[in-house]
N, C-alpha and C positions, 0 to 999 in steps of 0.2 A: 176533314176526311179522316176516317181511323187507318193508321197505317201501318195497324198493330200485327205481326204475325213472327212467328220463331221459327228458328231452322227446321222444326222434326213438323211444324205443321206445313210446312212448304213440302217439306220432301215427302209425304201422304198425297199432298194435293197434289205434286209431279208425277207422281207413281200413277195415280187416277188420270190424270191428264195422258198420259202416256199410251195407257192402256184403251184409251176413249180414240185417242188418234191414230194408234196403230192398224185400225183395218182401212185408212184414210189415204195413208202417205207409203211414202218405198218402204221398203226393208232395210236401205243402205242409211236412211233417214234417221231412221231411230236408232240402228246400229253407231252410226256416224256421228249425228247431231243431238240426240235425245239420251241418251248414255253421256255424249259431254255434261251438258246440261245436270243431269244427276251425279255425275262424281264430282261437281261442283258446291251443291249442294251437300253432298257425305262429307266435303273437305268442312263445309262451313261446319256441320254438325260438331264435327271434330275439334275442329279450331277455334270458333268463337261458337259454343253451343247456348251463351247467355243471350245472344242478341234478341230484339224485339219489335223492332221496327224496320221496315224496308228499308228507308234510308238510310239508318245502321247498316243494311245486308249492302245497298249500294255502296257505300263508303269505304266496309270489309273487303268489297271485291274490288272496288280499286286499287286497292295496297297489295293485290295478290298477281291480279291479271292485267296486263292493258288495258288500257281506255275503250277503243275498240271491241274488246273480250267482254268487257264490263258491257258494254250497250245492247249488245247482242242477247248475253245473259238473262240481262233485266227485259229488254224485250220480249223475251219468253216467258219466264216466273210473269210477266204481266199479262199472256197469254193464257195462260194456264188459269192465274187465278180469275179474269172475265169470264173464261169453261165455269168456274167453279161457282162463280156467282149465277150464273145462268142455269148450275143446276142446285142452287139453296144450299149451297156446303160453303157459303160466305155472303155476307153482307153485304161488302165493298170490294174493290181492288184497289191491294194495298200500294201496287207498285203502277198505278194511273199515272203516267204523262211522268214520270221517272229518268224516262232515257233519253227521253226529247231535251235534256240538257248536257249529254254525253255525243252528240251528234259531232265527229273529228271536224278539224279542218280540212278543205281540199286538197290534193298531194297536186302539184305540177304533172301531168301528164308528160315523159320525158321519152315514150314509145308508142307513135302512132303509127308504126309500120305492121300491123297483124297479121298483114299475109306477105308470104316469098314472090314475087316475081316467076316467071314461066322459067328463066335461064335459069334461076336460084332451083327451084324447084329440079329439074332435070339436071344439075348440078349435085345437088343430094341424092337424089336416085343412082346417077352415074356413080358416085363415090360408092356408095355401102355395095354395089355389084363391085366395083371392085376391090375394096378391102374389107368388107363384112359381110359377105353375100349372102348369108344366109336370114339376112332382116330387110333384103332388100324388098321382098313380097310383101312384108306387113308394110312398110317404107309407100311404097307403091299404089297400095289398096286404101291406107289413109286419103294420099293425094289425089287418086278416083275418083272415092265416093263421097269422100269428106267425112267418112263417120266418126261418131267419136269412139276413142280407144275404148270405151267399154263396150260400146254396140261391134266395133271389129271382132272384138275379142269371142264374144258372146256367139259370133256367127257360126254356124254347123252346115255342111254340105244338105241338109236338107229342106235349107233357107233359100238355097239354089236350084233357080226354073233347071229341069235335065237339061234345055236349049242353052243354059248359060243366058238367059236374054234378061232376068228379073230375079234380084235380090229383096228378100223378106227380111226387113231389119226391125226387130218387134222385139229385143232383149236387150237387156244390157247386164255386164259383167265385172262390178268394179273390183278392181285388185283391194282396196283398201280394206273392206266388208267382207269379200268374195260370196256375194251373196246374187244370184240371179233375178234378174227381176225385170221387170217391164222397163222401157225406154224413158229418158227423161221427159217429164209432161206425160207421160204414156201414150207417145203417137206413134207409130208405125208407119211404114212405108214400103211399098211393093216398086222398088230402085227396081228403074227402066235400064239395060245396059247395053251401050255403043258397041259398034265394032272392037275398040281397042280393049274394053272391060273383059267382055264375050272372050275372047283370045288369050287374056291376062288368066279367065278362071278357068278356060279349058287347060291351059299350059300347066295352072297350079292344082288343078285336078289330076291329072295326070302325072304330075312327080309325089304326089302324099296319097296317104291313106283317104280314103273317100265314102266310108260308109256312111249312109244319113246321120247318123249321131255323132260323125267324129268331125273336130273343129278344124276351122280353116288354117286355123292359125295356134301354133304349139310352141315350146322353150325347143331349143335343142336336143335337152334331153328326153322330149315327149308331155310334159307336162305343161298342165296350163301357162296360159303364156302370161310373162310378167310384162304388161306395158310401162310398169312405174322404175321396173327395176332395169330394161331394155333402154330407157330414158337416160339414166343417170351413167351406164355402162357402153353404150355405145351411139344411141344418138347424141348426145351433148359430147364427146370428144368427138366426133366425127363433124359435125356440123361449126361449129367452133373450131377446128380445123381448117376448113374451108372458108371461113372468115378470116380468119389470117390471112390464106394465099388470096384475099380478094372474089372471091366466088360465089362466095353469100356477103351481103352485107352487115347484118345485125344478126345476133345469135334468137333463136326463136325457139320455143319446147316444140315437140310433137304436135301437140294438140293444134299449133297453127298450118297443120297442113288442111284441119278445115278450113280455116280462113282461108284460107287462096283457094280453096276451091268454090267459098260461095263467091269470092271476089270474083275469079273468072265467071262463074253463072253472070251474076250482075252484069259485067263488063261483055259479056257476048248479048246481051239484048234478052236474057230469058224472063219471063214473067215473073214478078216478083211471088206473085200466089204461089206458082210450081215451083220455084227455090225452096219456099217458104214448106211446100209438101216432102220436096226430095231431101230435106237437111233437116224435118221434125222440129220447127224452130218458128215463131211467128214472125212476120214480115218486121214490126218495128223492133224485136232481137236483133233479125239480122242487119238489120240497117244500121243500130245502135252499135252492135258490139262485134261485128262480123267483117263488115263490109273495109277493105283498105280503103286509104285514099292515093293515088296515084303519085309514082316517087318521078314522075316527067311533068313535071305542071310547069309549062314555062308563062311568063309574069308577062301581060303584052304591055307592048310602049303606048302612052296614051298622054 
């Protein structure tokens, strides 16, 4: 196999690959993932601009980045240059079956608790009303709907049935890009809402600004809301708090207040199709990476 290729002809053939998949994938993708990918490449340019063979480039990128870093990398550049043989701008792919030797070892799993408990849960709730009250609505609307922070984020009152009955969650808003864009998978969802939802969005309709285009969810001082910087600032001392006095168990990010919420789906008997509708997430996702396992399992005598 020739496995012949140099930094400046990779970073052409990334730039074309780039360009080819951009009307394909998010915005936060290439922003996020595809930009790494290429300052990667500039670094190599730089740094070792003689190399000539992929497994030279593998080799370079081990000395630079993790193992991990490294697998991913090459996974790509071997992406890329398949596009490129596929459309006659190469012969071969130089970086075939490459990373298939960079595969880690498995880490011991040492956190299977994914989702809080109903007391944990309304433990957190209770606490930010009483000492950060003013996060306790996003707090709140997490543990609801289960969305994820970029889809909360992303939400505008005119996502909301006037009845309050039906949330239109079709956007997401990640801080990291801050770029708008359709939902992760790009699946959408017309969220049926309970009694207690119903109530939750009149009450938070009612104390904010409400024009169809203004968001549900704001900083303090009026500006987009920082869920990453909300994170680091007051959900993790506050929750972690509460772990001390015994109240939460285990410290968990934001983001597992979806988990507990598809946990209770599962655990109240709902059909796993319609979780799998209301959370934008496929059924064996959520079963893989969603679903807790119960922290009362008691061992019978046998």
């Amino acid at each position: 196999m020739d496995r012949s290729i140099t930094p400046l002809e990779l970073f052409r053939l990334w730039r074309a690959y780039t360009e080819f998949r951009e009307p394909l994938i998010s915005p936060s993708t290439i922003a996020r993932d595809y930009y790494a990918i290429e300052k990667r490449i500039v670094r190599m340019r730089k740094l070792a601009p003689g190399l000539t063979d992929a497994r030279d480039m593998r080799d370079w990128l081990l000395g630079q980045f993790a193992r991990e870093t490294t697998r991913r990398t090459i996974q790509q550049f071997g992406a890329a240059c398949k596009w490129a043989v596929s459309e006659d701008m190469l012969g071969e792919n130089p970086f075939d079956g490459l990373q298939r030797y960079l595969v880690p070892l498995r880490k011991m799993q040492t956190n299977t608790h994914t989702a809080f408990e109903l007391l944990e849960r309304d433990a957190i709730i209770e606490a930010f009303a009483a000492e950060d009250e003013f996060y306790t609505w996003w707090v709140a609307f997490l543990f609801k709907t289960g969305c994820r922070p970029e889809e909360a984020r992303a939400l505008k009152w005119k996502h909301i049935a006037v009845d309050f009955s039906q949330i239109h969650i079709c956007e997401a808003w990640p801080v990291d890009t801050n770029i708008l864009q359709g939902t992760k998978n790009y699946q959408a969802t017309r969220f049926p809402c309970n009694y207690s939802l119903q109530l939750f969005l009149c009450t938070l309709h009612g104390q904010t600004s409400h024009e169809p285009d203004d968001y549900l969810f704001k900083s303090v001082t009026g500006r987009p809301f920082d869920y990453r910087r909300f994170q680091l600032r007051h959900w993790q001392p506050l929750v972690e708090k509460l772990v001390v006095h015994g109240k939460v168990a285990f410290y968990m990010p934001q983001y597992h207040c979806r988990h507990t919420f598809i946990t209770q789906l599962v655990r109240s008997g709902l059909g796993l199709k319609d979780i799998s509708y209301l959370c934008r997430v496929s059924v064996a996702t959520l079963m893989r990476f969603y679903v807790s396992p119960s922290r009362t399992v008691e061992v019978p005598h046998f």
